[in-house]
C-alpha positions in Angstrom: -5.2 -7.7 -7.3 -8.6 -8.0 -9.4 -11.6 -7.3 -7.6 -14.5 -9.6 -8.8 -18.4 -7.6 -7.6 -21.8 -7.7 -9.1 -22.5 -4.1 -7.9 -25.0 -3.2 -11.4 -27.5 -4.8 -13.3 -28.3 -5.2 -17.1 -31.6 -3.7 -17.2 -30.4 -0.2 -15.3 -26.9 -0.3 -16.2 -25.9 2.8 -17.7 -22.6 1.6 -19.4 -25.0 -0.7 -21.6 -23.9 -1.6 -25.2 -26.2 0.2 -27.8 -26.4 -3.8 -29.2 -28.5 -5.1 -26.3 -31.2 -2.8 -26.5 -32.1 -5.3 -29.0 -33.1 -7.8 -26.7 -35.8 -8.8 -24.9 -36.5 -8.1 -20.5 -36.3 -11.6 -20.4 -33.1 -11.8 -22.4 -31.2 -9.1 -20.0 -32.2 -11.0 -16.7 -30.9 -13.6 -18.3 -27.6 -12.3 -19.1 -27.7 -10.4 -15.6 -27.8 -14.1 -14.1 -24.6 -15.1 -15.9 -22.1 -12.5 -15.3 -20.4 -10.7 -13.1 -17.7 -7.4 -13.2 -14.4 -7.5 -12.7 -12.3 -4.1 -11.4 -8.4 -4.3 -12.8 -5.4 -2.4 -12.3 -3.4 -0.8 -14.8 -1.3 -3.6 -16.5 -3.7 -6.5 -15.5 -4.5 -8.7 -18.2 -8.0 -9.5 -19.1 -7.4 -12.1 -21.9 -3.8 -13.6 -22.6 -3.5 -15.1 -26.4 -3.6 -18.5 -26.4 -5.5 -18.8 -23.6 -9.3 -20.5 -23.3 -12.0 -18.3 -24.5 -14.8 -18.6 -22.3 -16.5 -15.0 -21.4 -17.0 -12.5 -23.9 -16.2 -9.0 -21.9 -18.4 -5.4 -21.7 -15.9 -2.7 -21.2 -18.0 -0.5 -18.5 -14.7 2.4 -16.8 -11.4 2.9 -18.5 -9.3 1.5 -21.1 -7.6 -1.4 -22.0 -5.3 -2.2 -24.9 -5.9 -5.3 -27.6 -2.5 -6.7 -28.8 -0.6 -8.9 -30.7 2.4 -10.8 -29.2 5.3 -12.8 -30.7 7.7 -15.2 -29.5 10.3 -11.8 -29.3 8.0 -10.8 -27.5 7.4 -8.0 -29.3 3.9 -6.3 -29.3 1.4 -4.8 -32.1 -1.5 -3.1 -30.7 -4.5 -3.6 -32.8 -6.3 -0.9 -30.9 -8.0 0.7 -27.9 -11.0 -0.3 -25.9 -12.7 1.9 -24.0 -16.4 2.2 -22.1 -19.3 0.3 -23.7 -17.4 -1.5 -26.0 -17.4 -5.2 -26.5 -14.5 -7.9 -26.8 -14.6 -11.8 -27.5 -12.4 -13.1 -30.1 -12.2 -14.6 -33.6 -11.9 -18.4 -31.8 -15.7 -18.3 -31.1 -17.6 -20.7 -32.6 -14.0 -21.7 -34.5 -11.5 -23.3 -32.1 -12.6 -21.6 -28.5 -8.9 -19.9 -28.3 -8.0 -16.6 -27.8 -5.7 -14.5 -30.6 -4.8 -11.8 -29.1 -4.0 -10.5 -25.5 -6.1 -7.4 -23.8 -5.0 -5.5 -20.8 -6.1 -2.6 -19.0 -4.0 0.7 -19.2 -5.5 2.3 -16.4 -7.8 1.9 -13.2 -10.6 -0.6 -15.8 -14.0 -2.5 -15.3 -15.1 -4.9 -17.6 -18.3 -7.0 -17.2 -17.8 -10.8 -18.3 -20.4 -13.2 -19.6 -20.1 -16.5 -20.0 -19.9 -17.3 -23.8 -22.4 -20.4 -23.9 -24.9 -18.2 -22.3 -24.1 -15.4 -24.5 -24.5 -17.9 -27.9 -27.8 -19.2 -26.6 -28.9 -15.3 -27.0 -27.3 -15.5 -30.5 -29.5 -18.2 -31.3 -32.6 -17.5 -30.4 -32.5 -13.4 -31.1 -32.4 -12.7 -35.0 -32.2 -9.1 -34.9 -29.4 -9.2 -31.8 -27.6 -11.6 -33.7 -27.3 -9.6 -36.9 -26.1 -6.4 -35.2 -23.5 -8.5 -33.8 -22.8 -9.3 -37.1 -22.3 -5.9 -38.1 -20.5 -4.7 -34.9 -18.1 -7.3 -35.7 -17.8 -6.2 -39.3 -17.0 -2.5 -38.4 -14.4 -3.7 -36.0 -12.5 -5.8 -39.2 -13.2 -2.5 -41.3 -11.3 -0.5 -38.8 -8.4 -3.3 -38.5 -8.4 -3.4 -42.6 -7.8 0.4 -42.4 -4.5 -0.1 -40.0 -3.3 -3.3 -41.8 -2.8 -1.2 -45.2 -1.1 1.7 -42.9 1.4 -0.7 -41.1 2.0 -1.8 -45.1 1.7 1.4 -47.1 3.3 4.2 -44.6 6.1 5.3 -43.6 7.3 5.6 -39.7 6.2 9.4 -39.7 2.7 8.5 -41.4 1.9 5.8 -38.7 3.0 8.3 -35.9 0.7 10.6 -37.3 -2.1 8.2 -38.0 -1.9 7.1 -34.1 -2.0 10.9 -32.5 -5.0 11.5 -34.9 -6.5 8.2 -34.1 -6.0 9.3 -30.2 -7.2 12.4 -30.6 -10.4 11.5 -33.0 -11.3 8.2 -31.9 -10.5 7.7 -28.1 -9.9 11.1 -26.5 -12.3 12.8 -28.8 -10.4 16.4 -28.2 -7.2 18.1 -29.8 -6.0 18.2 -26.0 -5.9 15.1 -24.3 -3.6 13.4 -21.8 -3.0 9.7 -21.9 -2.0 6.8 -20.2 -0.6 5.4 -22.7 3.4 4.9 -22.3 6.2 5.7 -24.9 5.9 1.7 -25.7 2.6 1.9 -25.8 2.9 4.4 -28.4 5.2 3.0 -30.3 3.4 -0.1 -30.4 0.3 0.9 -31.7 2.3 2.6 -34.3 4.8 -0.9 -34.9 7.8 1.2 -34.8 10.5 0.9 -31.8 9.9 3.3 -29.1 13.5 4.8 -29.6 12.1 5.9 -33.6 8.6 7.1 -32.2 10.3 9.2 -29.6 12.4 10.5 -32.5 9.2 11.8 -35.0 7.5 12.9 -31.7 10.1 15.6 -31.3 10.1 15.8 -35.0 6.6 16.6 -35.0 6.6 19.4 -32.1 10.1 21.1 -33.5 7.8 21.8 -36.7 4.5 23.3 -34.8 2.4 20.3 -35.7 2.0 19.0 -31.9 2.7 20.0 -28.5 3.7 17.9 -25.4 4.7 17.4 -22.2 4.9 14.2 -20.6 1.4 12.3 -21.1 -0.6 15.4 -22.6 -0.8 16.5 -25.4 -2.0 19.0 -28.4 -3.0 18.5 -31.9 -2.0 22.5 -32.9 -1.5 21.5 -36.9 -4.1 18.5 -37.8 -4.1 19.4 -41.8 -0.1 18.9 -41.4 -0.5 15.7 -39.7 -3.3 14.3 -42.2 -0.7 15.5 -45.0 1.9 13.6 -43.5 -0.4 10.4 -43.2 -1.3 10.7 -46.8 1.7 11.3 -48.1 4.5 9.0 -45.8 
């Protein structure tokens, strides 16, 4: 069941995006006014495609997954969210619809503000407005990056591109143990989970990685950057 508080506030709040210390006192109370955190489960949704987009959401405790769905109702995961990150969607200011679905995969908060309060902010702070601009860019960089590895690589280069993007980007260690599922793997990699499960114990029979269960360890990372170059 989601559990709706207001237990922080914007000025104090130490999960606070590195993009709003570019506003103004006035500016935060403002925002503080307007929004309001939500606590989710794992497998809650916090945006479902094709929905209404009306909040823009501040990821302040866990993680939650950002993904494509089709009427097979098959997934892509476009990637991972986790604390002090921010999520809206391409409909704003373009048809007010949301293109992909987010969802937490474990015990999440996320702080929600409404999105005609957060535009008002846009358009009255220059400098917030063009680091927005530029958060938003590195996000599409990062997404251009995937796109050409979902074209250009084979199933064992996108397996090793996600365990390196785990281990680099959200775990930030070698060793790390995840909450991801098998499906969940899989699907950030857009193979079928049978294949992934297949070059996972491909991967460990040749000393690159280690597992057991949900944790695991990066013991060969030249051989996986190899394989990502070269698959």
């Amino acid at each position: 069941m989601v559990e709706i508080t207001k237990d922080l506030n914007c000025e104090e709040c130490p999960f606070k995006l590195s993009l709003f210390k570019h506003l103004k006192q006035e500016e935060l109370a403002y925002l503080n006014e307007n929004r309001y955190e939500v606590h989710f489960n794992t497998g809650e949704t916090i945006f479902k495609q094709g929905s209404a987009l009306t909040h823009v959401a501040c990821l302040t405790r866990g993680l939650f997954k950002v993904y494509l769905e089709d009427r097979s109702k098959n997934n892509l995961m476009l990637r991972i969210l986790k604390p002090t990150e921010l999520i809206g969607g391409p409909g704003f200011l373009v048809d007010s619809k949301q293109y992909f679905s987010v969802a937490a995969l474990e015990r999440s908060t996320a702080c929600f503000i409404d999105l005609k309060v957060f535009e008002k902010i846009l358009r009255q702070n220059s400098e917030f407005a063009l680091q927005f601009i530029a958060y938003l860019n590195t996000i599409h960089i990062n997404l251009y990056d995937k796109l050409l590895s979902l074209t250009h690589k084979n199933m064992h280069g996108r397996v090793a591109d996600t365990l390196i993007y785990l281990s680099k980007q959200i775990y930030k260690s070698l060793n790390f143990e995840t909450t991801l599922s098998r499906q969940d793997l899989a699907d950030l990699s857009s193979i079928a989970k049978e294949s992934f499960i297949r070059i996972l114990k491909e991967f460990k029979d040749g000393g690159f990685i280690q597992f057991e269960g949900n944790s695991f360890q990066l013991k060969d990372t030249e051989a996986l950057h190899r394989i990502s170059k070269s698959s």
